[in-house]
C-alpha positions as CSV (number, residue, x, y, z in Angstrom):
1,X,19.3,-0.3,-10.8
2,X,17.4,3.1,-11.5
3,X,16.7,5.1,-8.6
4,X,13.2,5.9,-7.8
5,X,11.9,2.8,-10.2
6,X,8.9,1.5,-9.0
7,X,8.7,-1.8,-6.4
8,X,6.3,-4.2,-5.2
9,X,5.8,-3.1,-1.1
10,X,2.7,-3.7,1.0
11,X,0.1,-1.0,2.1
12,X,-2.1,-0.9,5.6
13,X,-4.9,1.6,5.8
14,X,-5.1,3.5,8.7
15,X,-8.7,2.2,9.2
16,X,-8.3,-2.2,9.1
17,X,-11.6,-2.3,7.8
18,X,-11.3,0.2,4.7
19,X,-10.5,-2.5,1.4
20,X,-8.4,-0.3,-1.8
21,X,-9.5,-0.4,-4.7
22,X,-7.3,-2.3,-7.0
23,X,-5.7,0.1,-9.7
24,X,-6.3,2.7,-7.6
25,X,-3.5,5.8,-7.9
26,X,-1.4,6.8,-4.6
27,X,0.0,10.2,-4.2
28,X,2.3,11.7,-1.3
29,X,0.3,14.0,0.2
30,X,-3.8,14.1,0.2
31,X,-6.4,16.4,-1.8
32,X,-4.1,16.3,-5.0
33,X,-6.3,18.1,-8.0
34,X,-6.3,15.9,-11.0
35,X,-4.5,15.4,-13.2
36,X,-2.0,14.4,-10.1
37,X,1.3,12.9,-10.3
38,X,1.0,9.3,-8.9
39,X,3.5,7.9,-7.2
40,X,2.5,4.2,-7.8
41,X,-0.9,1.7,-8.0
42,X,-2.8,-0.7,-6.1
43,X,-2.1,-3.9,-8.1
44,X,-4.2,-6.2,-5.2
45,X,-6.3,-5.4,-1.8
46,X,-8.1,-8.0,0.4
47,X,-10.0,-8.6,4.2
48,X,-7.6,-10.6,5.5
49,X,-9.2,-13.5,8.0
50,X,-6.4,-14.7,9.0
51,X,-4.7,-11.0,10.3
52,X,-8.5,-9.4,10.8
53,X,-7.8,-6.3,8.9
54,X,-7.4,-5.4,5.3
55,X,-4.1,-5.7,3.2
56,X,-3.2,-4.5,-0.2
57,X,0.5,-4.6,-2.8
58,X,1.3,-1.8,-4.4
59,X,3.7,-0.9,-6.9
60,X,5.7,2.4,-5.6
61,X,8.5,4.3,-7.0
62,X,11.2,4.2,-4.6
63,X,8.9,1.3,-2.9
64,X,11.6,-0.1,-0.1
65,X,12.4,3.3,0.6
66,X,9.3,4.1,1.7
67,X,8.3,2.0,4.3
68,X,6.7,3.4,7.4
69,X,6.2,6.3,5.1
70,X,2.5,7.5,4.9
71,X,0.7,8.0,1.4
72,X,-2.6,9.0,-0.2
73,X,-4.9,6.3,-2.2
74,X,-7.0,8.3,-4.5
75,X,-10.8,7.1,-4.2
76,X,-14.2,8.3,-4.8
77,X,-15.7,9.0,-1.6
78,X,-12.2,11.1,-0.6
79,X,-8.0,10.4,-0.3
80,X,-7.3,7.1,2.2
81,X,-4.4,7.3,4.4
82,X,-2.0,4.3,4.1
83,X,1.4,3.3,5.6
84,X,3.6,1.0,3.4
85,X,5.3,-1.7,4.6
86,X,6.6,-4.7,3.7
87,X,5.0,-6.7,1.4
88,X,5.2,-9.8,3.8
89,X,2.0,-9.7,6.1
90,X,1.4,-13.1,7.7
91,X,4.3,-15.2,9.7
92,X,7.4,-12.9,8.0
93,X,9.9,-14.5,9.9
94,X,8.7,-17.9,9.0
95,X,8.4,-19.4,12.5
96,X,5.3,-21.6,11.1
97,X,7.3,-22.5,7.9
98,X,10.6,-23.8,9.8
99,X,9.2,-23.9,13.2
């Protein structure tokens, strides 16, 4: 295993109505010039119905590592703040699966 490869985790945005853009670069801290040095990409974001808030997957180097950790999505109208997490949003304990 190579330290600091990149790993599928979740991302929350600080605002639940804010949806990423998908391919969209994340960096550790905000207001990055370009060129920056991403740590990872948006691979998918959605509005979740079911958890009333927006989710997204990222690819992040060091990915498990980093949960609770905040980063920096790169986007046109300025950086977004969001928290990664696990990449498991809806019933992760499986209670409606074996339940």
């Amino acid at each position: 295993r190579r330290e600091g490869r990149r790993q599928l985790v979740g991302l929350l945005t600080r605002d639940p109505k804010v949806v990423l853009e998908e391919g969209a670069q994340l960096a550790e801290r905000p207001g990055l010039p370009a060129p920056m040095k991403a740590v990872g990409h948006v691979t998918s974001s959605y509005a979740s119905a079911a958890l009333g808030r927006s989710i997204a997957l990222a690819m992040v180097a060091g990915g498990r590592a980093r949960v609770g950790q905040a980063l920096h999505v790169r986007a046109p109208g300025g950086d977004i703040e969001v928290e990664v997490t696990s990449p498991v949003f809806y019933d992760p304990e499986g209670v409606r699966l074996h339940g």
